[in-house]
PATORTI-718955 format. One record per residue (C-alpha): residue number from 1; x, y, z; residue in one letter. Coordinates in nm, 3 decimals. Layout:
<kolkes>
> nr/c1/c2/c3/rest
> NUM/X/Y/Z/a
...
</kolkes>
This chain:
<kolkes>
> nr/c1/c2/c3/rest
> 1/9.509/5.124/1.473/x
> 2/9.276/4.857/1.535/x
> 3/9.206/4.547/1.295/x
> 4/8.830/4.739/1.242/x
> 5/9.038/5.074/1.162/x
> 6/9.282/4.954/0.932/x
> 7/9.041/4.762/0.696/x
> 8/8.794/5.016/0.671/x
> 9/9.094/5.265/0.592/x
> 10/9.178/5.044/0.294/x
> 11/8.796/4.988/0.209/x
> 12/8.802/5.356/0.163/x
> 13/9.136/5.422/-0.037/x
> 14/9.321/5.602/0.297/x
> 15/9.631/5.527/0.440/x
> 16/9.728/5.270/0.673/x
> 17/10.018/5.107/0.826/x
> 18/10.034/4.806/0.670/x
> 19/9.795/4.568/0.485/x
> 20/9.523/4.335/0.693/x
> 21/9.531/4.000/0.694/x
> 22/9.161/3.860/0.677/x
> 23/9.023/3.522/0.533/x
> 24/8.639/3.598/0.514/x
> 25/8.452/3.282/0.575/x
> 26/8.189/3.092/0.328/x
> 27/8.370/2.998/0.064/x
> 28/8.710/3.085/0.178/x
> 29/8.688/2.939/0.490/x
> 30/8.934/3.004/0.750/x
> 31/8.874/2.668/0.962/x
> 32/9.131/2.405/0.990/x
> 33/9.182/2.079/1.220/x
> 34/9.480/2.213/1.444/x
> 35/9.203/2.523/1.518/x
> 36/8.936/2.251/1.615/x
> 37/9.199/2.104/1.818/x
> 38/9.293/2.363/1.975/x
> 39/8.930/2.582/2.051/x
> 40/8.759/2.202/2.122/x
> 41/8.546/2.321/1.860/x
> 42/8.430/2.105/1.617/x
> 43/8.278/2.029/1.264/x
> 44/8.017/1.929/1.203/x
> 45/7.848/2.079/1.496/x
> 46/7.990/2.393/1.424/x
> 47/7.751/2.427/1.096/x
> 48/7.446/2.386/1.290/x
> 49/7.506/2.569/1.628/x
> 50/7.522/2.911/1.659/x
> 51/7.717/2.970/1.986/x
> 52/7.969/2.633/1.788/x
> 53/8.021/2.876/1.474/x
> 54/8.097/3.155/1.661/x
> 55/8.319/3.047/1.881/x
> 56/8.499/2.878/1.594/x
> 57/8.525/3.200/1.384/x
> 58/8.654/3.345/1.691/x
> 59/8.909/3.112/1.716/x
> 60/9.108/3.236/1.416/x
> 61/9.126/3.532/1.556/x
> 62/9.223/3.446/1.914/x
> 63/9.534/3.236/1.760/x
> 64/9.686/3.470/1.578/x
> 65/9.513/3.372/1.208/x
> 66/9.357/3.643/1.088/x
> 67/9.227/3.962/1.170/x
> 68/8.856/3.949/1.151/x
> 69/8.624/3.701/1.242/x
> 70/8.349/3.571/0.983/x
> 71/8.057/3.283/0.902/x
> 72/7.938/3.053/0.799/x
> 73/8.222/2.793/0.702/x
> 74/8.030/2.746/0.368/x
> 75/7.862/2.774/0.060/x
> 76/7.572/2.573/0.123/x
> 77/7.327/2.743/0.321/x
> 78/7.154/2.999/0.052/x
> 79/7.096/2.642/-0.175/x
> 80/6.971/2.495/0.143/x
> 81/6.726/2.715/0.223/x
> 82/6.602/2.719/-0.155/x
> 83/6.509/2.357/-0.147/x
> 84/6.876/2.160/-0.249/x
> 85/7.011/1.868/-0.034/x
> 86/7.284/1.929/0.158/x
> 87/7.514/1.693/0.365/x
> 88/7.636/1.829/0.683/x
> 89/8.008/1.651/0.550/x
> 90/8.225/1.589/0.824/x
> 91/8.529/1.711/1.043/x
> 92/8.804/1.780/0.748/x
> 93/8.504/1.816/0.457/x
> 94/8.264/2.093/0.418/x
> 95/7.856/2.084/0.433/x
> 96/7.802/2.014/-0.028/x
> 97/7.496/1.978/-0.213/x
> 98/7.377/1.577/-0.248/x
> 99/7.067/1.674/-0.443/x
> 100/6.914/1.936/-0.705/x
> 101/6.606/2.135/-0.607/x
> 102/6.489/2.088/-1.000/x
> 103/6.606/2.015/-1.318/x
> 104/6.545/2.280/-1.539/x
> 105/6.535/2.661/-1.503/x
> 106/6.162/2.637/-1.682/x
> 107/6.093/2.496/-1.360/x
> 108/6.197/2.828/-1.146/x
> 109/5.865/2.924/-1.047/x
> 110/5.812/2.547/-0.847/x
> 111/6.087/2.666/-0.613/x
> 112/5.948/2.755/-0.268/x
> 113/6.259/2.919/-0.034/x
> 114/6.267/2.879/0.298/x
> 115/6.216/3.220/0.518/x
> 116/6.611/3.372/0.595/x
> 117/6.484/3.314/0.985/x
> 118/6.510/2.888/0.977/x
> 119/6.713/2.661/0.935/x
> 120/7.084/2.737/0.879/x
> 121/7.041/3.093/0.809/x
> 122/6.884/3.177/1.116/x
> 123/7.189/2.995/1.278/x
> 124/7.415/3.245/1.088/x
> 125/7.212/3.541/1.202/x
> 126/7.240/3.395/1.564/x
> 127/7.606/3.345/1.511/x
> 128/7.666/3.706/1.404/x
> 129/7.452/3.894/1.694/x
> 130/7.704/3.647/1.899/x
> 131/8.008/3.837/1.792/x
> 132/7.883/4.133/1.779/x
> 133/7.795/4.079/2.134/x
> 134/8.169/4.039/2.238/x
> 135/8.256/4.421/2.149/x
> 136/8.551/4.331/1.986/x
> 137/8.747/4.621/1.777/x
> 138/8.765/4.300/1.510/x
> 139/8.578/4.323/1.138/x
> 140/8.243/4.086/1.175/x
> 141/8.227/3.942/0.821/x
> 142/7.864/3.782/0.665/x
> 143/7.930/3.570/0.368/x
> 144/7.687/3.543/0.054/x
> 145/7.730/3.271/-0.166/x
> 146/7.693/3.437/-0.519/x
> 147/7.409/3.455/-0.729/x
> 148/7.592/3.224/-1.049/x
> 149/7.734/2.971/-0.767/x
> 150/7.361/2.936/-0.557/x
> 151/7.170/2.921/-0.903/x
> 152/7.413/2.588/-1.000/x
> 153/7.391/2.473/-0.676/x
> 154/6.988/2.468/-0.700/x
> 155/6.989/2.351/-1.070/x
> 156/7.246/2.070/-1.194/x
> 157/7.540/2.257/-1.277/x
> 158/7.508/2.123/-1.693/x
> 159/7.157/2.187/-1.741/x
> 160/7.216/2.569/-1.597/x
> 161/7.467/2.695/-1.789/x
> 162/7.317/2.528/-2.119/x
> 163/6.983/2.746/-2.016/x
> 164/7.180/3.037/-2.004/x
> 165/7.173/3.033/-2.415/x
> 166/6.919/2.841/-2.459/x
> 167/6.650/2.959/-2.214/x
> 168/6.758/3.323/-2.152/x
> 169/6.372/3.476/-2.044/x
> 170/6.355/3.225/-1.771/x
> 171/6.711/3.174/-1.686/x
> 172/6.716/3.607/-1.617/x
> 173/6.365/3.529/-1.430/x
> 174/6.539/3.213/-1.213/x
> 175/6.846/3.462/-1.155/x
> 176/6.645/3.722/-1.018/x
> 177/6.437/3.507/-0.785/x
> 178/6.784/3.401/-0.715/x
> 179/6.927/3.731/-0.611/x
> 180/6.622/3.843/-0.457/x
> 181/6.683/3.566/-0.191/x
> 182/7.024/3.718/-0.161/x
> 183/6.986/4.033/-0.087/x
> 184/6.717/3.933/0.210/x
> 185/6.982/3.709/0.360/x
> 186/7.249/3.977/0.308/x
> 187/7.068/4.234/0.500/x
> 188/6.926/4.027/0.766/x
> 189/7.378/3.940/0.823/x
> 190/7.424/4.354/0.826/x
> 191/7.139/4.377/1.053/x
> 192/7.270/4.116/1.271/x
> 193/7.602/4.279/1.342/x
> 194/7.775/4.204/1.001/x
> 195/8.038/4.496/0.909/x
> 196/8.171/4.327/0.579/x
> 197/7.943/4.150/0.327/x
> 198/8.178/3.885/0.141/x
> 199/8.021/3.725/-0.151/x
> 200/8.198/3.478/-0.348/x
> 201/8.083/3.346/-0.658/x
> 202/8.334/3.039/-0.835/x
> 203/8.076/2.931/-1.034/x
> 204/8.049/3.277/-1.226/x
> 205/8.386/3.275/-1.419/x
> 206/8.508/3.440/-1.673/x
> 207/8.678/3.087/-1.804/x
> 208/8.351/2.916/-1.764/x
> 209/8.118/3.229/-1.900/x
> 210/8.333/3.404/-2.148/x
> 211/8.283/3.751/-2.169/x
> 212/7.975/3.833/-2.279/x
> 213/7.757/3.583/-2.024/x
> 214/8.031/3.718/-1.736/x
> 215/7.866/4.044/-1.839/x
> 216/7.499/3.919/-1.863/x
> 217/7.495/3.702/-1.555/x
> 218/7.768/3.745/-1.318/x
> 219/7.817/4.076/-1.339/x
> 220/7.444/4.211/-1.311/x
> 221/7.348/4.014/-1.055/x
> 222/7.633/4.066/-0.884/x
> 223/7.542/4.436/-0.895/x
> 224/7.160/4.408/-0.830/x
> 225/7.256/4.232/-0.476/x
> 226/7.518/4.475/-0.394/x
> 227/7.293/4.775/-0.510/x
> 228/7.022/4.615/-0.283/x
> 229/7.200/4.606/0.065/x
> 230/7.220/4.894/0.308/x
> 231/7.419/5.183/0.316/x
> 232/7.564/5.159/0.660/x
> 233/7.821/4.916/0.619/x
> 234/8.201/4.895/0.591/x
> 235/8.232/4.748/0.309/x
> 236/8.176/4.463/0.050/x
> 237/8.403/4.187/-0.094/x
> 238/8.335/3.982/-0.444/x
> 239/8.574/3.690/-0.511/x
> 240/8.568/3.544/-0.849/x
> 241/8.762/3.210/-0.924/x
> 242/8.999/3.151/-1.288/x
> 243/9.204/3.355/-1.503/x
> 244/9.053/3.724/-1.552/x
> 245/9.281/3.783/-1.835/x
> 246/8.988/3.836/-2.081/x
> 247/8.695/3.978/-1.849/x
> 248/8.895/4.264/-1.646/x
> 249/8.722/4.520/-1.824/x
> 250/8.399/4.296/-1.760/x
> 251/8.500/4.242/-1.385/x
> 252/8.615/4.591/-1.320/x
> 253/8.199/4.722/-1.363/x
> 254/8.125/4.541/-1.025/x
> 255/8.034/4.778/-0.750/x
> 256/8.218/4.604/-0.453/x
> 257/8.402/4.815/-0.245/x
> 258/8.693/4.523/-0.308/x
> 259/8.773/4.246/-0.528/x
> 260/8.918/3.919/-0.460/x
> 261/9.122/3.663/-0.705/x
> 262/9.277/3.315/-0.661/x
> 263/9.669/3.231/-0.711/x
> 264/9.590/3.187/-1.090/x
> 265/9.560/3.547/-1.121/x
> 266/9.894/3.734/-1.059/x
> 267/9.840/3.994/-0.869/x
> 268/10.112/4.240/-1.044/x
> 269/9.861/4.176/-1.400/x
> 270/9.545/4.275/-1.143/x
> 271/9.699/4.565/-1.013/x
> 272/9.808/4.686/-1.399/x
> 273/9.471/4.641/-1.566/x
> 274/9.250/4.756/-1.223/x
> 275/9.501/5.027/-1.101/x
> 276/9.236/5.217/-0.882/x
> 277/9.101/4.928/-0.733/x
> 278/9.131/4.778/-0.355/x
> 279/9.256/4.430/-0.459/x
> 280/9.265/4.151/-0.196/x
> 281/9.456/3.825/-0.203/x
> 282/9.575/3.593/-0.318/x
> 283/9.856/3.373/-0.114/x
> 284/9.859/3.019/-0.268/x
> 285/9.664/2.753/-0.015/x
> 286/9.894/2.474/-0.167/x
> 287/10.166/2.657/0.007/x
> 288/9.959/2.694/0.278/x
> 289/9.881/2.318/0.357/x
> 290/10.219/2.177/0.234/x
> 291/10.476/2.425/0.221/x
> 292/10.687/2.565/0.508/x
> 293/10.578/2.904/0.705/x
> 294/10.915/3.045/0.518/x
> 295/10.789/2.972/0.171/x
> 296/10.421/3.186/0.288/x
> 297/10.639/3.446/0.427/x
> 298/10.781/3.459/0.146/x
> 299/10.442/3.478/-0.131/x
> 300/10.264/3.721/0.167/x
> 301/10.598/3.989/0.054/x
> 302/10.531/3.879/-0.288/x
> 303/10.144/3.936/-0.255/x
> 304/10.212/4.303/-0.087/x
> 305/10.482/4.445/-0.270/x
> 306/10.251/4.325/-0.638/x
> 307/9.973/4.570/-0.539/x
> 308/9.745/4.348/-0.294/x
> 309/9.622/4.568/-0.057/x
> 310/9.447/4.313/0.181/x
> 311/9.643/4.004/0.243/x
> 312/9.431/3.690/0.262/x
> 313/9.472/3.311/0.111/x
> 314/9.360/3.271/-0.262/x
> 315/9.094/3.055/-0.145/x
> 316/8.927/2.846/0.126/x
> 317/9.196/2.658/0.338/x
> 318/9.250/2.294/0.338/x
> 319/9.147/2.174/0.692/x
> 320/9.456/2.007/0.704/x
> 321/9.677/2.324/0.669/x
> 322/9.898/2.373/0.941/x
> 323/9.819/2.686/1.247/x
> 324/10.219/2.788/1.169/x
> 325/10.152/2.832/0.817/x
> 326/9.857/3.027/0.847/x
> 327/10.014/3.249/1.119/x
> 328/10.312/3.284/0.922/x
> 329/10.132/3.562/0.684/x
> 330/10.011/3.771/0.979/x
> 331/10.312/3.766/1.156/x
> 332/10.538/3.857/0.795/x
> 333/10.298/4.135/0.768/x
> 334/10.337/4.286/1.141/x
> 335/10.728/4.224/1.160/x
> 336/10.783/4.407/0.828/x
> 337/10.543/4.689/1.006/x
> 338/10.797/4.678/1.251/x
> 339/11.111/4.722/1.047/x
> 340/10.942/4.977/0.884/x
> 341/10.934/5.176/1.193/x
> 342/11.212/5.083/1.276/x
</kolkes>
């Protein structure tokens, strides 16, 4: 079964011989220092070269990381490309905002975005056709950032989520200028080459929202980007950030093929309030960076046997983390495959 099988087996709710083991780019970025070190790939080149990114992403793969490939290595570009500043950071920190695009959702209609084909985007989409170039039996994945986590990436952070209550006409109006943005850059990846659309959204959380603006905000516009991408894909992924003890009902109306939690979230209490749902995660990147590969052998088995059915880290890696660690859940994964068969 090929790495491209098996996940679209799961994405569909069939049987396969053991779980994947993916990290999907963007937010939870797979990219660490050992990898640079070893590819001669570097940050932050990487961000702003297409050939750089893919060969990076490929990387992973190639040493033993993960089973998919995927770009970019952040969360900046859609905020970019709507008129934020963004600092290219450096080889162990990630491309961040440095400056607001306005600063008040009255403002929306000022914004002027960037067409999807410049700047960074276009690198993405150049990145992807790169891949997909190769042939490779391996899951392509595009990342989205989401529409909550671009919108307070555009606006500062305080001033959105006070116009959430305050200014709700022009805070849905901002969102859906938002999303609309989205969904362009979404289907440009899946015409590219992209077989998995990742989106993750941190900023939309349950913790930070409650339940009825989870419901509102993330979850609708959430669901008016997935509704808007093609049909001919493998799949989609939504990661959301915090505790989902009081939004699963909420976060259980979003029409991702999968959904993706951090190591707050135990996956056992996921798996008993969402028990028809393809659940991905959620393997502690603490562990990951300063534990031993025994101790991530140890919460990929826990991960597995509580009802994930797509292994991956909880969130984006530390750049620091070590290649043994990271290879560690892979390599638990295929040698209990083994004694399975065994």
């Amino acid at each position: 079964m090929t790495e491209k099988e098996r996940l679209g087996k799961v994405f569909r709710h069939e049987a396969v011989d053991r779980q994947p083991c993916i990290c999907p780019g963007g937010m939870m970025n797979m990219i660490t220092t050992d990898l640079m070190a070893q590819c001669g790939v570097t940050w932050p080149g990487a961000h702003t070269d297409a050939k750089m990114m893919a060969d990076l992403a490929l990387a992973s793969y190639e040493n033993g990381c993960f089973e998919n490939v995927g770009v970019p290595f952040c969360m900046t570009v859609e905020a970019e490309n709507l008129g934020a500043e963004v600092t290219m950071g450096s080889d162990v920190f990630e491309p961040h905002v440095t400056g607001y695009a306005m600063d008040s959702v009255l403002d929306w209609e000022k914004l002027e975005a960037k067409g999807i084909h410049s700047g960074r985007s276009q690198v993405v989409l150049d990145a992807i056709r790169i891949l997909k170039e190769k042939d490779l039996d391996v899951p392509i994945i595009g990342n989205i950032t989401g529409p909550i986590s671009t919108a307070s990436s555009v606006i500062e952070p305080t001033a959105f989520y006070k116009s959430l209550r305050r200014h709700k006409k022009e805070a849905h109006e901002f969102m859906t200028f938002v999303t609309e943005h989205l969904i362009d850059f979404a289907r440009a990846q899946i015409e590219a080459g992209a077989d998995v659309i990742a989106i993750s959204d941190p900023s939309g959380t349950g913790e930070i929202l409650g339940p009825k603006f989870f419901e509102e905000y993330a979850v609708k516009y959430l669901n008016m980007l997935l509704d808007g991408l093609q049909d001919e894909k493998l799949g989609t992924i939504v990661h959301i950030c915090g505790q989902m003890k009081s939004v699963y009902g909420q976060i259980d109306m979003v029409h991702s093929d999968v959904l993706s939690f951090d190591s707050v979230v135990p996956m056992r209490e996921a798996r008993k309030n969402l028990p028809d749902r393809v659940l991905m995660g959620n393997v502690s990147t603490y562990t990951l960076e300063f534990g031993k590969p025994e101790k991530v052998a140890e919460l990929t088995k826990t991960c597995a046997g509580n009802g994930s059915d797509i292994i991956s880290p909880a969130c984006g890696l530390g750049t620091r983390s070590p290649m043994k660690n990271i290879q560690a859940m892979l390599k638990t994964l295929k040698e209990n495959e083994v004694a399975a068969d065994a």
